[in-house]
N, C-alpha and C positions, 0 to 999 in steps of 0.2 A: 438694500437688503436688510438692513439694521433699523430702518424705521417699519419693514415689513413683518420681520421680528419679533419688535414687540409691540406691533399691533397685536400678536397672535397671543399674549398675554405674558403676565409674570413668570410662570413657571414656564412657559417654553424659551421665554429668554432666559432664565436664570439655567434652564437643563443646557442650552447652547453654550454660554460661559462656563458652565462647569466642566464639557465634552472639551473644549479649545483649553481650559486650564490646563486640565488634567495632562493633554498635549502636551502642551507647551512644557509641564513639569517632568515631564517622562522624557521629553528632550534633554532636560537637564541631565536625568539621570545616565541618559546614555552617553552625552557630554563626557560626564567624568570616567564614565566604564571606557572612552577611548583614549579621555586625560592620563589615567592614574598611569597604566604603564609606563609612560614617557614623563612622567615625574620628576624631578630634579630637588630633596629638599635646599641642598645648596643657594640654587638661583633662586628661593621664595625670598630671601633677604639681601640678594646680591645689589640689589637697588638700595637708595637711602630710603627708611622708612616717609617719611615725607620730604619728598626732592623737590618741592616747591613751596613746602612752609606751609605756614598758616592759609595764605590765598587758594593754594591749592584742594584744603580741607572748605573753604568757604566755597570754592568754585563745585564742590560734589555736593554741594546743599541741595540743589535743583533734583536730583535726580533723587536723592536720598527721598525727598518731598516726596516723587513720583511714584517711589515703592509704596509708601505709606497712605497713597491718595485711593488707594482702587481697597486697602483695608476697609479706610476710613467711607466708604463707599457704600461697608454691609450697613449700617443702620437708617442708612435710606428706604431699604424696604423693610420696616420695623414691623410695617402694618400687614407683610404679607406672612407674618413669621406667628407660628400658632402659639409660642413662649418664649414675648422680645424678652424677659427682662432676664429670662437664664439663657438666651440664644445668642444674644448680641453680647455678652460677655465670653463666653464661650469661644464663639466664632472669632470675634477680637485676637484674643488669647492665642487658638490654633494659627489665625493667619496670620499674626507677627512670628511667632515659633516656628513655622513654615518658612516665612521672607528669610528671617534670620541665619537659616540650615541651611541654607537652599543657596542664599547671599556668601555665606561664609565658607561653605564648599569649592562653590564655582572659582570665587576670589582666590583661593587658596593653589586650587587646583591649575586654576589660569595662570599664577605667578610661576608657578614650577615649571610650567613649560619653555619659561625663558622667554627672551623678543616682546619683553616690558612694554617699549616703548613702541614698537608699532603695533602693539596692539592697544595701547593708550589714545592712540593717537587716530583709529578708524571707527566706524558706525555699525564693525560688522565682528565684534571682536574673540570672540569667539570659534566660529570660522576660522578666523584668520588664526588666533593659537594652534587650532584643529595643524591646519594648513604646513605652519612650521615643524611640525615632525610629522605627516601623513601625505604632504606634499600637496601644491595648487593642483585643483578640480578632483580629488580624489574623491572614493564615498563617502566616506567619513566628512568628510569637510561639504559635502555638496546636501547630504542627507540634516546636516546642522543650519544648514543655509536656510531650509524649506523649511525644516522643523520651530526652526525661528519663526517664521512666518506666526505659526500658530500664536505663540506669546503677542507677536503686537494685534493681532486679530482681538485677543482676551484684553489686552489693555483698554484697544480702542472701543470695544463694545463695554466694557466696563465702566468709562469713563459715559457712554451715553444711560447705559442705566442708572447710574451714579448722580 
């Protein structure tokens, strides 16, 4: 599907990643519209700030890398952009400022819900916050499941334009 894609050119794959982003961020947002009530500030700090030290901050490098790979992504298509040299700073700029809100929300939002550590500890983790105060299989948690979806869809197509 993704190499059919973008046979069909740049701008119908760039319109395809921007329909799945957009997804994928609007999930975000409703993320936190079912977070924020079951909020807790208490529990954001109830963990040790770094409960595993220095290894622990070296072991999130991978993924840190991973935010910042699908940015570092836009000036691959310089040549399809009608003004790279005020575009690709721009764009820069907005999608770290995006990663950064967007990172800093969730993270915040996820800690307050408490059950640190199993959700630390799975592939799905969000959901599973969901999960802890909305309860297994519920909508809320089943509608963030699929919603997910969208984001590794955007990654992964990202990474092939990229």
């Amino acid at each position: 599907f993704f190499i059919f894609l973008n046979y069909l050119g740049m701008k119908t794959s760039a319109t395809f990643e921007l329909a799945v982003t957009v997804i994928a961020l609007l999930g975000l947002v409703v993320y936190w519209f079912l977070a924020a009530p079951h909020f807790d500030p208490a529990l954001v700090m109830s963990e040790p700030l770094l409960p595993n030290g220095f290894s622990g901050v070296m072991a999130a490098v991978p993924f840190a890398i991973w935010f910042y790979l699908a940015i570092e992504g836009g000036a691959m298509s310089a040549e399809e952009m009608v003004n790279p040299q005020k575009d690709i700073p721009k764009g820069f700029l907005s999608g770290m400022a995006t990663l950064l809100v967007m990172a800093a929300l969730t993270l915040f939002l996820t800690a307050g819900l408490g059950n640190v550590e199993a959700v630390s500890a799975v592939d799905f983790p969000l959901p599973l916050a969901l999960a802890s105060v909305y309860g297994d299989g519920s909508m809320p948690v089943l509608l963030m499941s699929g919603i997910g979806l969208f984001g590794l869809i955007a990654s992964l197509h990202g990474i092939i334009v990229g």
